[in-house]
LUMDREN-10830 format. One record per residue: residue number from 1; chain; x, y negated, z negated of N, C-alpha, C, CB in turn; residue in three letters. Coordinates in Angstrom, 3 decimals. Glycine has a CB too. Example, Ala and Ser with C-alpha at 12.3 -4.5 7.8 and 13.67 -1.06 7.14 Angstrom:
2
 num chaine      nc1      nc2      nc3     cac1     cac2     cac3      cc1      cc2      cc3     cbc1     cbc2     cbc3 residu
   1      A   13.190    5.690   -7.800   12.300    4.500   -7.800   13.200    3.300   -7.800   11.308    4.473   -9.046    ALA
   2      A   12.850    2.250   -7.080   13.670    1.060   -7.140   12.900   -0.030   -7.870   14.084    0.598   -5.725    SER
//
This chain:
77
 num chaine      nc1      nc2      nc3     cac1     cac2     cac3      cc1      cc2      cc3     cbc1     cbc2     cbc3 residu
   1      A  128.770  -83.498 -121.896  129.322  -84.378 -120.888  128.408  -84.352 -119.663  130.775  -83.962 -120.518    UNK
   2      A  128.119  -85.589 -119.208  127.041  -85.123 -117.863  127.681  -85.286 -116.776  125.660  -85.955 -117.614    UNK
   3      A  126.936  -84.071 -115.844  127.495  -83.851 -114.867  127.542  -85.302 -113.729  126.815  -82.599 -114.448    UNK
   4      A  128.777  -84.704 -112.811  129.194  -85.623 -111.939  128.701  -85.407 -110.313  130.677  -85.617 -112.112    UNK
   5      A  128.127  -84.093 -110.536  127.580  -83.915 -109.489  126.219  -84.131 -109.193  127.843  -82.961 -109.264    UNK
   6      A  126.073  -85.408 -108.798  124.822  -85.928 -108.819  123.899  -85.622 -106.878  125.194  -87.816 -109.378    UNK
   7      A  122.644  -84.957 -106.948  122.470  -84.737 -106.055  121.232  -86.007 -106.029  122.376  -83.284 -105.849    UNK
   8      A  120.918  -85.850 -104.186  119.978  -87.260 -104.185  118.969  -86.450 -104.325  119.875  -88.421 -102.836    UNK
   9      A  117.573  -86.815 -104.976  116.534  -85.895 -105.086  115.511  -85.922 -103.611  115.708  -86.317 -106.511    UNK
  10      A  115.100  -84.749 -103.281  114.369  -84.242 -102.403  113.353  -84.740 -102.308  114.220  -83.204 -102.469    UNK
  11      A  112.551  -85.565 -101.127  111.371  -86.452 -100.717  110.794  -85.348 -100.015  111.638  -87.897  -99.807    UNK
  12      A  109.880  -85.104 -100.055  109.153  -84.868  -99.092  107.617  -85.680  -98.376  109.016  -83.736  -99.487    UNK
  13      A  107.710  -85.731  -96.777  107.087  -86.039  -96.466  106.497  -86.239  -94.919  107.293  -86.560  -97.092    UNK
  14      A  105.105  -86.292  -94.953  104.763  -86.109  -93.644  104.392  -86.951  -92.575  104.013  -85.480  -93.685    UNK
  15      A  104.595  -86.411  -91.413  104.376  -87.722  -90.484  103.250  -87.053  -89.406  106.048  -88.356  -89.592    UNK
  16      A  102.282  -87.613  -88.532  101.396  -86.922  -87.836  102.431  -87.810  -86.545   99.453  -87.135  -88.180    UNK
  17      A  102.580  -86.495  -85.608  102.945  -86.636  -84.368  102.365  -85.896  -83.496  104.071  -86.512  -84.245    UNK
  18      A  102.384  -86.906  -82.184  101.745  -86.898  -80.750  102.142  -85.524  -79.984  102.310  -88.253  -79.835    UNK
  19      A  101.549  -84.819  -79.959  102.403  -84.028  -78.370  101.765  -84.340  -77.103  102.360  -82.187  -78.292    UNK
  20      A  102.525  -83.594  -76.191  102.178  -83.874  -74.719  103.057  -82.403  -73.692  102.933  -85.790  -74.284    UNK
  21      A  102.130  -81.626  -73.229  102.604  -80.729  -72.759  103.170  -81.216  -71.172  101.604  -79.674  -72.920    UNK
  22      A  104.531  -81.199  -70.831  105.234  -81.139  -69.634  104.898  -80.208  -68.755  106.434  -81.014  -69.822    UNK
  23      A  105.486  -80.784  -67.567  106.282  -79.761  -66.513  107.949  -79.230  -66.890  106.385  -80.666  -64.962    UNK
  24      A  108.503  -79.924  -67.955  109.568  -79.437  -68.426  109.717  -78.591  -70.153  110.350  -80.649  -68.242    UNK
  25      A  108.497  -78.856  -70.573  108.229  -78.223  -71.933  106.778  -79.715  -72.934  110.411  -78.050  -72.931    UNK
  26      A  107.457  -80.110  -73.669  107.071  -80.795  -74.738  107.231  -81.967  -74.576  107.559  -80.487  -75.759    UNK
  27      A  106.521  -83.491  -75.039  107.554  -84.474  -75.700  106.482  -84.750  -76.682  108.265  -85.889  -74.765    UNK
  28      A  106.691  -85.826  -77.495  106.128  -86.226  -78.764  107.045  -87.173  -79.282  105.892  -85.092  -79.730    UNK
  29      A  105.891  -87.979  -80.024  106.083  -89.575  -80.615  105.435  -89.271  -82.172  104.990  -91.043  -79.539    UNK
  30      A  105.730  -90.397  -82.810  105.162  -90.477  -84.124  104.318  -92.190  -83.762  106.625  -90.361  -85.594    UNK
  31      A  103.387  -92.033  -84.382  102.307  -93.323  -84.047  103.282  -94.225  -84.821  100.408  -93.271  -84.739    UNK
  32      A  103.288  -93.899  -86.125  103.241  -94.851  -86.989  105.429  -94.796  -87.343  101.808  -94.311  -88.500    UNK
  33      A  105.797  -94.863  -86.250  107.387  -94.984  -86.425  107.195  -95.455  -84.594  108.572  -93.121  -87.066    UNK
  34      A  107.039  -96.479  -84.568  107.835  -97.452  -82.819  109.047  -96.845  -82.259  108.568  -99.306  -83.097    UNK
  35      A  108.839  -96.008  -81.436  110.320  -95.623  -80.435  110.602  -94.456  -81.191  111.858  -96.851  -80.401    UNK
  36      A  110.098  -93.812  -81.786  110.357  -92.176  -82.310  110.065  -91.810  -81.591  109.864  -91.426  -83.330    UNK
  37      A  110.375  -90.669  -80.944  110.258  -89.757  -79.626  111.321  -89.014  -79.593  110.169  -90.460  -78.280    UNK
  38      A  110.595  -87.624  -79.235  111.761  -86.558  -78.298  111.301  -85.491  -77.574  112.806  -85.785  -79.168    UNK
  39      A  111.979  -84.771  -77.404  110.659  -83.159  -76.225  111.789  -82.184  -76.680  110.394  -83.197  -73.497    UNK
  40      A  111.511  -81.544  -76.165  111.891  -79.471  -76.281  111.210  -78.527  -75.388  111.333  -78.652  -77.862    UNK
  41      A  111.797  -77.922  -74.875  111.054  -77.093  -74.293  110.083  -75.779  -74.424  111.665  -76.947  -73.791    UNK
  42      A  109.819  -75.595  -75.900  108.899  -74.850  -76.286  108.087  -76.201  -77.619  109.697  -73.165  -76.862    UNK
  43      A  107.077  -75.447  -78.110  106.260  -76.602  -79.195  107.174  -76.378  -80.180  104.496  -76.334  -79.787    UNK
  44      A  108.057  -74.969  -80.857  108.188  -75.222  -81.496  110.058  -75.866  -81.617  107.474  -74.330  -82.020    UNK
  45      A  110.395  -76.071  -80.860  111.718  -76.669  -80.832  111.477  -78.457  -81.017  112.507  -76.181  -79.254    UNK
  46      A  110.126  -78.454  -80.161  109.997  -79.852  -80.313  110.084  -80.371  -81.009  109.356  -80.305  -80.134    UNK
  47      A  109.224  -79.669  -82.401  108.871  -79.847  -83.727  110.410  -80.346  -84.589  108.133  -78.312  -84.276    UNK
  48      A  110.896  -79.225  -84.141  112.274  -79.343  -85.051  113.067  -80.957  -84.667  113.510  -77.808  -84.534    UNK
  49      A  113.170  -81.053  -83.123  113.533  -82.086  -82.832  113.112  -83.510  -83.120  113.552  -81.891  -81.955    UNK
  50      A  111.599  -83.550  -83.380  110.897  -84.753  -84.050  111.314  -84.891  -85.485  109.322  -84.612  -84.002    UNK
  51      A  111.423  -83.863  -86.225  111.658  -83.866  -87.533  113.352  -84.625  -87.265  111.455  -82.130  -88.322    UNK
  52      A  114.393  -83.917  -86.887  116.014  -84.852  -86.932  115.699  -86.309  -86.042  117.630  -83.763  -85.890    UNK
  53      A  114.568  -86.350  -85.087  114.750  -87.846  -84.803  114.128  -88.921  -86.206  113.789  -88.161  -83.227    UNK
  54      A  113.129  -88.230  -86.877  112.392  -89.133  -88.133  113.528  -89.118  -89.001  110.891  -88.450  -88.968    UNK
  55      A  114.480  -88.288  -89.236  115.339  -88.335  -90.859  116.296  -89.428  -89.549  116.380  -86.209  -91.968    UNK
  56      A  117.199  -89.353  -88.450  117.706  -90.190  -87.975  116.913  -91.710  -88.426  117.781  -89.758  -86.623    UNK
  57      A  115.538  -91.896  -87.603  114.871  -93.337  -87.783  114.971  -93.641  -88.872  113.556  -93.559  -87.498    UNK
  58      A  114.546  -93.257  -90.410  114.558  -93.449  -91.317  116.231  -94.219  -92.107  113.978  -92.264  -91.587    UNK
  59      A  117.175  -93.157  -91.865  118.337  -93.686  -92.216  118.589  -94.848  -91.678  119.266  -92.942  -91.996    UNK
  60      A  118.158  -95.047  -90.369  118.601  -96.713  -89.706  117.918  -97.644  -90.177  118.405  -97.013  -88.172    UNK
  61      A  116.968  -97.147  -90.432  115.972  -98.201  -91.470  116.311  -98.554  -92.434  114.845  -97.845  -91.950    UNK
  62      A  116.873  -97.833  -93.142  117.472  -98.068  -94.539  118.426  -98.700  -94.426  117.826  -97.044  -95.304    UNK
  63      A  119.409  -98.287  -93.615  120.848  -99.024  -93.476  120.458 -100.466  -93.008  121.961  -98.238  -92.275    UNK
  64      A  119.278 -101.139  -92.102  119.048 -102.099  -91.887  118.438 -103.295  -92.564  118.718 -101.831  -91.217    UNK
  65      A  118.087 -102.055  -93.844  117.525 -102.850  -95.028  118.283 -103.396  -95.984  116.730 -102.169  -95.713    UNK
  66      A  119.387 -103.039  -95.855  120.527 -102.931  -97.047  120.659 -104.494  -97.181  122.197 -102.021  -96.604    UNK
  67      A  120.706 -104.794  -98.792  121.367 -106.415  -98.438  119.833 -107.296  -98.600  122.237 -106.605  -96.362    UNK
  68      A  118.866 -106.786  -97.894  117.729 -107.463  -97.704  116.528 -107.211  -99.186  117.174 -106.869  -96.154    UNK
  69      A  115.763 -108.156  -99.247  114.775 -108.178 -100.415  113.361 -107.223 -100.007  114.334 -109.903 -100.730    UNK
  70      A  113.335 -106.259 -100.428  112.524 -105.309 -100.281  112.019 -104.858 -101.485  113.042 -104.401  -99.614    UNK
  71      A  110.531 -104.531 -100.998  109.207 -104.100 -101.902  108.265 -102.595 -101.501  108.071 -105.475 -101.708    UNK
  72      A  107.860 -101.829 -102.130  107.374 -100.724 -101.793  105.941 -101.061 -101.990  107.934  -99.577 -102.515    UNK
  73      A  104.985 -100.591 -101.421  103.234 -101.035 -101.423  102.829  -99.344 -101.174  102.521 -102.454  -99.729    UNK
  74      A  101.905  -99.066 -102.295  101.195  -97.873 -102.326   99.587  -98.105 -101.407  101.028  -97.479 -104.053    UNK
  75      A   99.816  -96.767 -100.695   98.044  -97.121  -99.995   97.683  -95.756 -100.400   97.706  -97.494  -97.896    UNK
  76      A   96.574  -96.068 -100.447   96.013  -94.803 -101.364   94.258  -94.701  -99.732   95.386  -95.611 -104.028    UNK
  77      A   94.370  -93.530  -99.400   93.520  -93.507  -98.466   92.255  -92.344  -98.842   94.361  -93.248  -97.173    UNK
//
């Protein structure tokens, strides 16, 4: 009988982001995601915080895609 517990499978993937050292700690952008941004006050909190703003951007993306005719394009660099 197959199982019902279906998990979504695990992506991984990377994004190159900006830093910028403050007078209050950190902030940082992702080039290639428009309006991704966040700060922290050490580098490595920042980090963490860029990572939940990209899985945030991403889901809105998706949800904005829903419904719509969409295509995936491989770039091979």
């Amino acid at each position: 009988m197959p199982s019902m517990n279906k998990r979504k499978k695990e992506v991984r993937m990377r994004y190159r982001v900006n830093l910028k050292k403050t007078s209050e700690g950190y902030a940082v952008w992702v080039p290639g995601l428009p309006g991704c941004w966040s700060q922290g006050k050490t580098e490595a909190e920042t980090l963490e915080n860029i990572a939940d703003a990209i899985k945030a951007y991403l889901e809105t993306a998706e949800e904005l895609s829903k419904g719509k005719i969409s295509r995936y394009v491989e770039i091979r660099q």
